[in-house]
N, C-alpha and C positions, 0 to 999 in steps of 0.2 A: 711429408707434404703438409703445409703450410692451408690453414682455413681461412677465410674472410671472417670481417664479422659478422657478415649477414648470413654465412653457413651456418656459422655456430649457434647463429640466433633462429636459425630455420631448425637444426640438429636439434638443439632446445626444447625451442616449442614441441615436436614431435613428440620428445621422450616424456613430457606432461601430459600431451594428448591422451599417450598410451599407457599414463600413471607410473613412471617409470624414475619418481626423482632423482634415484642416487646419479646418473650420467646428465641429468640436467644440469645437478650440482657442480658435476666434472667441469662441462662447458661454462658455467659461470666462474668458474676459479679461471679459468682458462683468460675468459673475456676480461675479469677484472685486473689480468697483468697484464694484457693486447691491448684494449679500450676502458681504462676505467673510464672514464667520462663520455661513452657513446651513451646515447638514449637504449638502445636495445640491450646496453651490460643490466643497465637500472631499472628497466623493463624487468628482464628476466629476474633480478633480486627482489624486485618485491612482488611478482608470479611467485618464488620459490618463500619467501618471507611470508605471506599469507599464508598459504597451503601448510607453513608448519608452525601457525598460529601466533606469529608475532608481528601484532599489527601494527605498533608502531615502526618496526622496521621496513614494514610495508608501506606505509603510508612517507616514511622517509626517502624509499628509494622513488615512488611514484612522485614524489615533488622534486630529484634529481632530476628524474625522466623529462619533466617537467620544464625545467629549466634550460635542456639540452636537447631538446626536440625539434629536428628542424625541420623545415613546409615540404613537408612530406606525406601527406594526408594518409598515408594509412598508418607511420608511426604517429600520428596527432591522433589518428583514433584510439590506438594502442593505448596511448596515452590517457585518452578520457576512460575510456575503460578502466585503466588503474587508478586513477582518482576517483569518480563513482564509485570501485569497489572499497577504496575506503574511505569515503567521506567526506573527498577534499570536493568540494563543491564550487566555490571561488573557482582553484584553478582547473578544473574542467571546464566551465561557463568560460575562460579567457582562452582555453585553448580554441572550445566549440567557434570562439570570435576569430583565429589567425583567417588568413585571407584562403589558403586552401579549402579550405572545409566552409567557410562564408560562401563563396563562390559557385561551389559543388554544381557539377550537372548530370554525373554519371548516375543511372539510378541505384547501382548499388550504393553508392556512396551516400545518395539523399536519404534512401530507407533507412540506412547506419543511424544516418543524422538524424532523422524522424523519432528511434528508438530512444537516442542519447538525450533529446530534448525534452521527450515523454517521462523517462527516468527521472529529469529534475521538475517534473510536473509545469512545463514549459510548452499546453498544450496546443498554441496557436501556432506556436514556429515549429513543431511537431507534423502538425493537419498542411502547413504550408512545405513543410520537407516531402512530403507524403503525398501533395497536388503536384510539386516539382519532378517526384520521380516517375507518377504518374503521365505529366506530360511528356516526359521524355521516355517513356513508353513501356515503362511495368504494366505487366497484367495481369501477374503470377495472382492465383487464389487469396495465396498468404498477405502480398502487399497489398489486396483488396479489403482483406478483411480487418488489415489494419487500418485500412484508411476509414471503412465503413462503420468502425468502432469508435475513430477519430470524430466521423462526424456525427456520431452516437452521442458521445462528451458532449459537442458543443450545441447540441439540441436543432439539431438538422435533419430532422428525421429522414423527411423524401428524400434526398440527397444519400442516407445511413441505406437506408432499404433498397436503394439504386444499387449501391456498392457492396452490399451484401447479398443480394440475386446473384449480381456477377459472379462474387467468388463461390457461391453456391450454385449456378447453372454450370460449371463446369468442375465445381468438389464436392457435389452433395452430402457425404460424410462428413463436413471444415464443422462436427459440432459448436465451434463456438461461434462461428459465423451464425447459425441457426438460435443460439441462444440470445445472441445479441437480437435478432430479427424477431424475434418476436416479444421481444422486451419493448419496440416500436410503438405498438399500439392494441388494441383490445381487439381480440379475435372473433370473427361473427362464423356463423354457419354458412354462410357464404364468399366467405372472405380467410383462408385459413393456408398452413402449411402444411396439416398430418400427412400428404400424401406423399409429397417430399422428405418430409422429417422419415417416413416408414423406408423412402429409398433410401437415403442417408445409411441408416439404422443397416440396411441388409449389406451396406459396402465397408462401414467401418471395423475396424480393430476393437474387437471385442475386449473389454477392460479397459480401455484409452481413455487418455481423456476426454476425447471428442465424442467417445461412445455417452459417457457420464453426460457430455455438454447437449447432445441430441435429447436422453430422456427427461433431461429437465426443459429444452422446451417444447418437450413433445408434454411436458405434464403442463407447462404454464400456458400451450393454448388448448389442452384438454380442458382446463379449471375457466378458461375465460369463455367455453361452451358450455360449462355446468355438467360436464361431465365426470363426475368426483370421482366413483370409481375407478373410473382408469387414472385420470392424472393422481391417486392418491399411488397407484401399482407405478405410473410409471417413477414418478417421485421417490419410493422406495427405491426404485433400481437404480435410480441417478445415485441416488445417495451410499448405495452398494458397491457401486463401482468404484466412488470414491473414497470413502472408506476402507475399501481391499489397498487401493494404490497408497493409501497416506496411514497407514496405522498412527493411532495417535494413543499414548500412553498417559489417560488423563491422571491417573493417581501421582506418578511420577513430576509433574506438571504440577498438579498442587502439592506435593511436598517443594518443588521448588521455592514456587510463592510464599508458601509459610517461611522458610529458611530465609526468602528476601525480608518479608516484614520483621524478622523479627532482627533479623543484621539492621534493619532502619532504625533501630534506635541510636546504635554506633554513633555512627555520623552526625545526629540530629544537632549535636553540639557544636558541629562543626558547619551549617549554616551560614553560605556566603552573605557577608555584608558589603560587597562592593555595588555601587552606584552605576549603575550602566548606563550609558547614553544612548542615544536612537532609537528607532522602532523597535517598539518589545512584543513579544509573542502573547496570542493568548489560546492557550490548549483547548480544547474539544475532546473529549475523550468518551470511551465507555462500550458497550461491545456493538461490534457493528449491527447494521440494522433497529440501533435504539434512537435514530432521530437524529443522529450527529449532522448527516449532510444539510436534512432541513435547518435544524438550527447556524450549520456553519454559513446558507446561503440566506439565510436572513438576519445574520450579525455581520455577514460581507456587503450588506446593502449599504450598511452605512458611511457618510464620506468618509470617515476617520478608520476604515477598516479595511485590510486587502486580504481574500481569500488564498491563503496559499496552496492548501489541499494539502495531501496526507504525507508528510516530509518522516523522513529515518534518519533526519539528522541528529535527534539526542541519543538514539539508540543507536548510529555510527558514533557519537564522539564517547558514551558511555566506552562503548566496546576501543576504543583508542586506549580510555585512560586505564580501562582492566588489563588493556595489554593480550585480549584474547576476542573470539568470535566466537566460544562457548558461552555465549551471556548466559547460559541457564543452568551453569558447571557451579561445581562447589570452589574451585577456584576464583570464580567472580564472587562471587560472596564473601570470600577472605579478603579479596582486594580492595571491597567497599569502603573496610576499614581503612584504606592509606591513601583516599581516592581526595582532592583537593577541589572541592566542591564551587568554589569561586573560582576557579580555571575552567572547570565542565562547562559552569554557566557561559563565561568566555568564549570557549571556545563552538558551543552552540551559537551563540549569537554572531559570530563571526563568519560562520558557515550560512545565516540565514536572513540577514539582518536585510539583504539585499532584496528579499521576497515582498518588502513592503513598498517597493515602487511609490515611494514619499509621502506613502500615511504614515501615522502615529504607532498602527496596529497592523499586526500580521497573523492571521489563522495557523495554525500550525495544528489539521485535524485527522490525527492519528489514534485511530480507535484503544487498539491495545496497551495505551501508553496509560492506561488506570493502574496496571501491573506497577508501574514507576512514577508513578504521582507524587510519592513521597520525596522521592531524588529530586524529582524537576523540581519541587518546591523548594530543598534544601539547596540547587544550583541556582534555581531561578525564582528567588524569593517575589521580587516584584510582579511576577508573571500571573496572571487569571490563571485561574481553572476552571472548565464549564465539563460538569459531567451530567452525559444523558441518563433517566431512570425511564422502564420502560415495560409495562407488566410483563412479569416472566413467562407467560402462557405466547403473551404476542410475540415476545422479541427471541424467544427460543424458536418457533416455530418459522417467524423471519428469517431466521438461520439457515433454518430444515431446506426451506424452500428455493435456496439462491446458491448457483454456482458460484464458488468462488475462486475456481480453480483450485494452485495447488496451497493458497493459503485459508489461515484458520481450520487446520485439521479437525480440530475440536467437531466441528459442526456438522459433520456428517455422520456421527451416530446420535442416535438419543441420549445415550447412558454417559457417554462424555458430554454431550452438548449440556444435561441436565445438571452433572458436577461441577461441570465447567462456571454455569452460572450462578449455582450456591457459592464457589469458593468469591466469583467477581462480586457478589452481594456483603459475603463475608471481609474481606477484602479490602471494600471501598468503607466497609465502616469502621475497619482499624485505622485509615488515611485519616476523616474522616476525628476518629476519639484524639489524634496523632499528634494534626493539625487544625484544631478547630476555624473554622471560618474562613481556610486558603482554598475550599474547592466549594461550587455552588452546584448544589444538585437543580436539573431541569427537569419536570418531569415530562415525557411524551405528550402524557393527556392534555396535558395544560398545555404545550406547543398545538393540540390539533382543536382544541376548545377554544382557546383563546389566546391567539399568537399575541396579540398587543398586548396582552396584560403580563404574557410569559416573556416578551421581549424586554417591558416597560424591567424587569427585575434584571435582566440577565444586564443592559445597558447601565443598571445603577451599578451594578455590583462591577462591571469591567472600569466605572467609573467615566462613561461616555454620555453624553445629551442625548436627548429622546429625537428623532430625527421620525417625521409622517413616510409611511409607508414600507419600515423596514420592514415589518411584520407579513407583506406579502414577497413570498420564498420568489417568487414568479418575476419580479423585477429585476432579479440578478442576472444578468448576462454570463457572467463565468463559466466557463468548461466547467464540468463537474467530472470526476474519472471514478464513476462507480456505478453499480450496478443499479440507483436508481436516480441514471439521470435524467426517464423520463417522468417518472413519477415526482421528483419534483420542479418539472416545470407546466404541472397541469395546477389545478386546485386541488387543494388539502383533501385528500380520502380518509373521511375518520370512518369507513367502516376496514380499514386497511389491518387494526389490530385485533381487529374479530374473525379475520378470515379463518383461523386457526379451528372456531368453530364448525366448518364444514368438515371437517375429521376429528371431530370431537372422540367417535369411539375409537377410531387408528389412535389418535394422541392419547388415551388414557393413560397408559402407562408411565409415558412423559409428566402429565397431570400428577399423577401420584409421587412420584419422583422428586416432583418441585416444591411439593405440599410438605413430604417427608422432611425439608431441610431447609426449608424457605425462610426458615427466623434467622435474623441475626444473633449469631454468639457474641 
């Protein structure tokens, strides 16, 4: 008996679901001598292509898919899907445009589309996919709480805390719904949610993440009662939970990074000299919570500048040209050496050049990209570097204190979060010996003492005119997609790096920790 190819592409999918490659593989032989050129054979080959680590192949069959896709809105979604997974960013953005998916009214369909626009940090047609499916009659917890996070980004509070009630008066456990809500606003003794958060707490799945996502804001409105105490107990447990769920191997981690820096020499010579045209990027870097957003919304103030927000594109097209998605394997390390550095830069800019909506400059601020500072420079020679510095006691403990779900493992223990940020100290000063004068260190204090005199430098150095008023963060309209979107659209908190102080005896050991290693070698 004879199969369609949409059986085969259902049989397929299945046998991935259930981790079952070798009969997937079956069906794919099968479909590429029935359909080579259906979108669902090429679908499936770079499903099966990624899963066993050859991303170029992947990203080959997903630009077939690509090309043979027809208005069929759920193979166009198939489709975005496989280009976001690897990279291809253009053509997802042309598929997201065909008329099916434009269109959209079903609300599963709009949520899909809300997700996929969010992915490419696309967060007004995102907030508008997510009103569309809401009008047409979502009321699910989940599509609440993404809209209520949507309107979180774009500094909509009452509107955020509207949609976040909702999906919390009928999920009280959605902890992340809870964490966003009370990241809102400052909590008074009369004004609070612990009695909520404590229902929550009794309903949820213990070790979840929503468990973790409750006790951090069961700590962040204990801390804004002055309750230290407990929000310092409950903060430990958030961060207990999290760290059971994410083991992070931070030894392992930095022997990576040494093995990167020292393959940087490799290439060094190898230094794209090609002349790019159009909007060129300028990085933002350094470990989250050292000021990056602040600075990246007051360097998007300017007219010459578009905020893109936190893009994966050099670290998707990196992982193209290694040819693998172990970027932290000793295999990428070997490959560095045959890596064709004026192509990366290329094909970076290809993928993002579109982000600067007809300025000169485009933000590209991706915290973790200090780790490859060196590459982006040796790809994108022309390109700024703006890295945050930001006392270790504050910006460690910034860490401690902020869900960040399942990213940045690091930061939910001490003893890694504290390695972590000797090796990031260490690290930025061999870029740094490397490449003198391609990355400008910012430091926090100076952003929250005196924004204009810290902007008056950053603006010489990116090589931009001094423009009134960039220096207050508060003028930027942008979505911002991070944990402190509300914090900077209020005025500058310089007592924000001291908080750390109210656990001054909890944090010793941290303290000691950072003192022990805190020189650069």
């Amino acid at each position: 008996m004879s199969h369609s190819v949409e059986q085969r592409w259902q049989r397929a999918q299945a046998y991935l679901e259930r981790r079952e490659p070798a009969p997937a593989r079956a069906q794919l032989e099968v479909l590429r001598a029935q359909a080579p050129q259906d979108v669902r054979t090429h679908l499936l080959a770079s499903q099966i292509a990624w899963r066993d680590d050859h991303v170029r192949e992947a990203a080959r069959h997903a630009l077939e898919a690509f090309r043979f896709v027809p208005d069929d809105p759920g193979l166009l979604c198939k489709t975005v899907e496989a280009l976001l997974q690897v990279g291809e960013v253009v053509a997802a953005r042309a598929c997201l445009a065909r008329p099916p998916l434009a269109a959209a009214t079903t609300t599963a369909l709009c949520v899909r589309l809300a997700d996929y626009t969010q992915q490419l940090n696309e967060n007004v047609a995102s907030l508008a996919w997510l009103e569309r499916a809401i009008a047409a009659g979502a009321n699910d917890p989940e599509t609440r709480f993404h809209y209520g996070a949507q309107l979180y980004f774009h500094g909509r509070f009452e509107d955020a805390d509207a949609a976040l009630e909702e999906c919390l008066r009928t999920m009280p456990q959605h902890g992340r719904a809870a964490f966003t809500r009370a990241a809102l606003r400052t909590q008074t003794p009369e004004s609070n949610h612990l009695a909520e958060l404590e229902t929550g707490l009794a309903r949820v799945a213990k070790g979840s993440i929503d468990h973790a996502a409750l006790e951090f804001a069961r700590y962040k409105e204990l801390e804004d009662l002055g309750r230290d105490d407990s929000a310092w107990n409950a903060l430990a447990t958030a961060n207990a939970v999290m760290h059971a769920r994410n083991p992070f191997d931070v030894d392992a981690q930095i022997a990576f990074l040494d093995r990167l820096i020292g393959a940087s020499e490799v290439p060094w010579s190898r230094k794209s000299s090609a002349e790019p045209e159009g909007p060129q990027p300028i990085f933002i870097l350094g470990l989250p919570r050292s000021g990056t957003t602040v600075l990246e919304r007051m360097l998007g103030n300017h007219s010459r500048v578009e905020s893109a927000g936190e893009l994966p594109d050099f670290g998707a097209q990196l992982q193209w040209w290694a040819d693998t998605r172990r970027a932290r394997s000793d295999e990428f390390i070997v490959r560095l050496a045959t890596l064709d550095f004026s192509e990366l830069g290329r094909r970076y800019l290809v993928q993002t050049q579109w982000r600067a909506r007809g300025k000169s400059f485009y933000i590209d601020k991706q915290p973790p990209n200090w780790e490859v500072a060196g590459l982006i420079h040796t790809a994108l020679p022309q390109a700024r570097i703006l890295h945050l510095v930001r006392d270790p006691m504050g910006v460690c403990f910034s860490n401690w204190r902020v869900f960040f779900g399942d990213k940045y493992k690091y930061s939910y223990d001490l003893v890694s979060l504290a390695s972590y940020h000797q090796a990031h100290r260490r690290i930025m000063a061999h870029w740094h010996r490397l490449m003198p004068g391609a990355i400008l260190d910012v430091p926090y204090a100076e952003l929250v003492r005196d924004p204009e005199a810290a902007m008056r430098k950053v603006f010489a150095f990116c090589g931009l005119e001094w423009e009134p008023g960039c220096a207050d963060m508060r003028n930027n309209p942008v979505p911002t997609m991070t944990p402190s979107a509300a914090e900077v659209r209020g005025q500058m908190d310089t007592s924000m790096s001291a908080r750390w102080r109210h656990y001054a005896t909890e944090l010793a050991p941290l303290g000691a920790m950072l003192a022990s290693g805190s020189t650069d070698a």
